[in-house]
C-alpha positions as CSV (number, residue, x, y, z in Angstrom):
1,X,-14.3,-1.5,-34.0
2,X,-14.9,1.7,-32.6
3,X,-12.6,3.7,-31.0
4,X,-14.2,3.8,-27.3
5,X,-14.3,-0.3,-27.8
6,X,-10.1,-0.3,-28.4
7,X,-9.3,2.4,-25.3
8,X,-11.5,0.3,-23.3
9,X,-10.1,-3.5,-24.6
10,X,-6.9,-1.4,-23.6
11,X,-7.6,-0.6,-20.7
12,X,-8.3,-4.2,-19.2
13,X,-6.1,-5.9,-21.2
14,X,-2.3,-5.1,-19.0
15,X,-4.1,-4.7,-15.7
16,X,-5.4,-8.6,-16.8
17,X,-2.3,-9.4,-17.6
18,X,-0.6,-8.4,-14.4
19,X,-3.1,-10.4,-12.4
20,X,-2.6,-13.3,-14.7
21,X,1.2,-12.9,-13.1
22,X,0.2,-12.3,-9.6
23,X,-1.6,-15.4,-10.2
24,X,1.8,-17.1,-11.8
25,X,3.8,-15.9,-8.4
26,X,1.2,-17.8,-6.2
27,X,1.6,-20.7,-7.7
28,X,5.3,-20.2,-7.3
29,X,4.7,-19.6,-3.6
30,X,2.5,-22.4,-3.2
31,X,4.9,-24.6,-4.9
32,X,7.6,-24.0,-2.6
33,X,5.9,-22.5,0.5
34,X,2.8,-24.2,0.6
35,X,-0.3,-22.3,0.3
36,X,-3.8,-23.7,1.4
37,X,-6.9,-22.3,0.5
38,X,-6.9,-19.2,2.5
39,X,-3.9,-18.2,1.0
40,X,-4.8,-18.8,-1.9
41,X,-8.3,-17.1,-1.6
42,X,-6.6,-14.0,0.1
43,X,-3.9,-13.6,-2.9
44,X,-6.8,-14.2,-5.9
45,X,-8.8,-11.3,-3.6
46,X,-5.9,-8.9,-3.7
47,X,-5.1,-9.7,-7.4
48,X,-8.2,-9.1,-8.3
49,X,-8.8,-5.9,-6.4
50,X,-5.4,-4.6,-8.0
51,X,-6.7,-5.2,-11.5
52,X,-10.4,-3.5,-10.5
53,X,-8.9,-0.2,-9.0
54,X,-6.5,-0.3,-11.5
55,X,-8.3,-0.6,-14.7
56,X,-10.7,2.1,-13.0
57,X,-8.2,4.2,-12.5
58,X,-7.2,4.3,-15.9
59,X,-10.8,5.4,-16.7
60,X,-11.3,7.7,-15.0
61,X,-7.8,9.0,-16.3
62,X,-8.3,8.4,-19.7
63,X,-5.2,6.9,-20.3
64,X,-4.7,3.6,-22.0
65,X,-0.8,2.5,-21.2
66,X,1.0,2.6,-18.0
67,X,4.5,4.0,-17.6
68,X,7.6,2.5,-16.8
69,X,7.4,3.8,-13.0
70,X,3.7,2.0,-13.0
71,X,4.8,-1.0,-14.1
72,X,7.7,-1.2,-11.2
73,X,5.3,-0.5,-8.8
74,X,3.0,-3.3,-10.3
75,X,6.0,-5.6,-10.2
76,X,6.1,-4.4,-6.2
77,X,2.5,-5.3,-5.8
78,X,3.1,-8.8,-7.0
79,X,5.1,-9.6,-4.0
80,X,2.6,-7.6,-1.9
81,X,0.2,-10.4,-3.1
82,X,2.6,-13.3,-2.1
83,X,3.1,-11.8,1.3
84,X,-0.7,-11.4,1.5
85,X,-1.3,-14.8,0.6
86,X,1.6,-16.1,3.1
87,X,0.3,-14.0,6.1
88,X,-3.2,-15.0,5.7
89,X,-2.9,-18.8,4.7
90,X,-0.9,-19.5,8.2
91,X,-2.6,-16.8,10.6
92,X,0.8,-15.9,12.1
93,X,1.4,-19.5,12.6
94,X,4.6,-21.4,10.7
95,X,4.6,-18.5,8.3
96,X,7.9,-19.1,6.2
97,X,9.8,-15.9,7.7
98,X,12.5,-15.3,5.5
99,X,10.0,-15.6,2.7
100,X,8.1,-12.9,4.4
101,X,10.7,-10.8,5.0
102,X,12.4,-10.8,1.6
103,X,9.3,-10.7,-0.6
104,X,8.5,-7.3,1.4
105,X,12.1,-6.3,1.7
106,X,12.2,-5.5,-1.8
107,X,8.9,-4.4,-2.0
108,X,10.1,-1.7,0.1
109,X,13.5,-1.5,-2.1
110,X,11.9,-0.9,-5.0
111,X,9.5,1.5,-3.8
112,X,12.9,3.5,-4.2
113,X,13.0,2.6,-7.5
114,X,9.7,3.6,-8.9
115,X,10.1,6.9,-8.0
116,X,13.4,7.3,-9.2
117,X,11.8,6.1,-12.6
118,X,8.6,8.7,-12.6
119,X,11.4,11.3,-12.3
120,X,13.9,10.4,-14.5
121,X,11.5,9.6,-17.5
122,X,9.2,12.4,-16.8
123,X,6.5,9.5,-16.4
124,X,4.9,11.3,-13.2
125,X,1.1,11.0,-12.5
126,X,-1.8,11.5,-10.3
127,X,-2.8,7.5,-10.6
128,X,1.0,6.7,-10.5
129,X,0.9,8.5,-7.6
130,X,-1.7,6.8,-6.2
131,X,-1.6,3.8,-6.9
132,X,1.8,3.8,-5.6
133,X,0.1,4.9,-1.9
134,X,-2.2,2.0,-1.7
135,X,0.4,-0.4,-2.3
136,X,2.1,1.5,0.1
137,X,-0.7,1.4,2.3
138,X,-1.8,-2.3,2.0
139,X,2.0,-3.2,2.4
140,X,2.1,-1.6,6.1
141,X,-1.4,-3.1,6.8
142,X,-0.5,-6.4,5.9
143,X,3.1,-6.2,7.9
144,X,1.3,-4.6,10.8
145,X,-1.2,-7.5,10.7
146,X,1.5,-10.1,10.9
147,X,3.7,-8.7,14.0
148,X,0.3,-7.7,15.8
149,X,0.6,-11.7,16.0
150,X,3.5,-11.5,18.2
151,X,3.5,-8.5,19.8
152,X,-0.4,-7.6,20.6
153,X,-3.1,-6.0,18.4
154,X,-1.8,-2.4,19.2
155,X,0.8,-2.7,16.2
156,X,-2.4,-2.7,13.7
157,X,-2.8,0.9,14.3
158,X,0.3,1.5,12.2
159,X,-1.8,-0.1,9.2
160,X,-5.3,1.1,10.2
161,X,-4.3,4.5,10.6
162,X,-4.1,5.6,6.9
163,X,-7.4,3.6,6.9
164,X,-9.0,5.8,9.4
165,X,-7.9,9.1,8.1
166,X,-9.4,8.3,4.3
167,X,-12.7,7.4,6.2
168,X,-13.0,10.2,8.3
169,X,-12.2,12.4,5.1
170,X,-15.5,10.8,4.0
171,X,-17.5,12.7,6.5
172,X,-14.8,15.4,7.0
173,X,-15.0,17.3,3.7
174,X,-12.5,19.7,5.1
175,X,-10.0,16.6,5.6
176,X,-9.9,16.2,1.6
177,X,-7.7,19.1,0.9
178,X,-4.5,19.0,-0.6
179,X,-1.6,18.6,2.4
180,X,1.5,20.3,1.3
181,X,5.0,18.4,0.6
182,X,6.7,17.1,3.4
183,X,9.7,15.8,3.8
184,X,9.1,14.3,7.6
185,X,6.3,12.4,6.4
186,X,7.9,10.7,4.1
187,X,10.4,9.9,6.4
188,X,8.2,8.2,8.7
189,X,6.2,6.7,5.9
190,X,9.2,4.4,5.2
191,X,10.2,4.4,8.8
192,X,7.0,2.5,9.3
193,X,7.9,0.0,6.3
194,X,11.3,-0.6,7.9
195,X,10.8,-1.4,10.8
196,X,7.9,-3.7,10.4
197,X,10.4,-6.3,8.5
198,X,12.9,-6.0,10.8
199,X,10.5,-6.6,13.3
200,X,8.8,-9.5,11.3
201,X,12.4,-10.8,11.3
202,X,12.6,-11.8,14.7
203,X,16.3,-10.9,14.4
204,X,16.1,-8.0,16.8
205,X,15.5,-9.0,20.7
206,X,14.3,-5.6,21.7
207,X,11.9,-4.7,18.4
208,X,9.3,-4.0,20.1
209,X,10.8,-0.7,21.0
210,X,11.7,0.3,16.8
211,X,7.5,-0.3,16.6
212,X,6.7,1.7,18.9
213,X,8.5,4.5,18.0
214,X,7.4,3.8,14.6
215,X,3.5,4.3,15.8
216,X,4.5,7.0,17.9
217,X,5.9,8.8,14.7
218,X,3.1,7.8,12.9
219,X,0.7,9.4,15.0
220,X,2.7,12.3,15.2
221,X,2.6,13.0,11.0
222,X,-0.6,12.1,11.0
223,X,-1.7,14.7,14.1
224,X,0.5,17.1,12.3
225,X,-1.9,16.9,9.1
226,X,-4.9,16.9,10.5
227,X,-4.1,20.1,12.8
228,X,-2.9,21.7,9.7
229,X,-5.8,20.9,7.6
230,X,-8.5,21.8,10.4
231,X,-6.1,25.2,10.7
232,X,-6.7,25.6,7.2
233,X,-10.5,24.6,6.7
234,X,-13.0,27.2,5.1
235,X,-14.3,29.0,7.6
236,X,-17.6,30.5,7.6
237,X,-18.8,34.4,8.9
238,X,-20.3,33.5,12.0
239,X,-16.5,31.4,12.7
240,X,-18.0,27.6,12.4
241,X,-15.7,24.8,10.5
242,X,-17.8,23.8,7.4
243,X,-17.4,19.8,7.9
């Protein structure tokens, strides 16, 4: 067996086996919950995707074992996957709320808690890092989907918005560089997780208000980084923006 044939058998085989458990926690969900088929179809999607970008990532990386902070923030994407599946089997329609609501509650907890790990075990990486922002991302999308149910389809700019910016970096080349660290957008990064459960709640009468300072804050960062980056974009002789 050649070397190349192990790092790669490696490679697939804990993502596999983490999608093997997302698939476990579904059937948990479905056992209790109830799923039908497009819950079902939506969690099997997102566990798959998670084990695709995942044993990519690890690829392109060259790396052939996750660290402890990794594997908390896999253990956080299994319950993104139940809420996925839960949000898109019922359409915003009987969805078992304070299943919702605690599967993403500590999502969001131990978001926390990976972090905390990378730093204390001097696990930090660029596709820790990473793959911690698109559960992140996909999180906030998923929540956003669910109270745009309730409260109008304005509340999915909180999840497309992260969406947007990545595609607009595709045309943007400036848009790709590195934003400094911010304090403040982190901030409103979990701001946006927050108060998306307590909205999805329903415990809260005037909610509404808590997401729409949350988009308003979120449109703030985000105008923040793009001025900065455009302020900061090569900038040819003859003055133009190279984009």
């Amino acid at each position: 067996m050649t070397l190349q044939h192990t790092r790669t058998s490696a490679v697939v085989r804990e993502p596999a086996a983490w999608a093997a458990a997302q698939v476990l926690l579904l059937g948990v969900v479905g056992a209790t919950a109830g799923l039908g088929p497009l819950g079902w179809a939506a969690g099997l999607a997102y566990g798959f995707a998670t084990w695709a970008f995942l044993g990519y990532g690890m690829q392109r990386h060259r790396t052939t074992s996750l660290g402890p902070a990794d594997r908390v923030t896999l253990a956080r994407g299994l319950m993104v996957g139940a809420v996925t599946a839960l949000v898109a089997d019922r359409a915003g329609q009987d969805v078992p709320v304070a299943l919702v609501v605690t599967l993403a509650a500590v999502a969001l907890s131990l978001d926390w808690v990976d972090g905390q790990v990378a730093r204390r075990t001097g696990t930090s990486t660029a596709l820790g890092a990473r793959f911690d922002m698109e559960v992140d991302a996909f999180l906030i999308l998923v929540l956003s989907a669910y109270v745009a149910v309730q409260m109008g389809p304005w509340v999915l700019a909180i999840g497309l918005m992260r969406y947007v910016f990545v595609a607009a970096s595709w045309r943007l080349r400036w848009m790709n560089a590195p934003l400094p660290a911010s304090y403040a957008r982190k901030v409103v990064a979990a701001v946006q997780g927050i108060f998306l459960v307590v909205a999805a709640s329903g415990l809260l009468p005037f909610a509404a208000v808590l997401v729409g300072l949350a988009l308003a804050s979120l449109v703030w960062s985000f105008g923040r980084d793009v001025l900065w980056l455009w302020r900061h974009a090569s900038v040819s002789v003859g003055g133009s923006r190279h984009v």
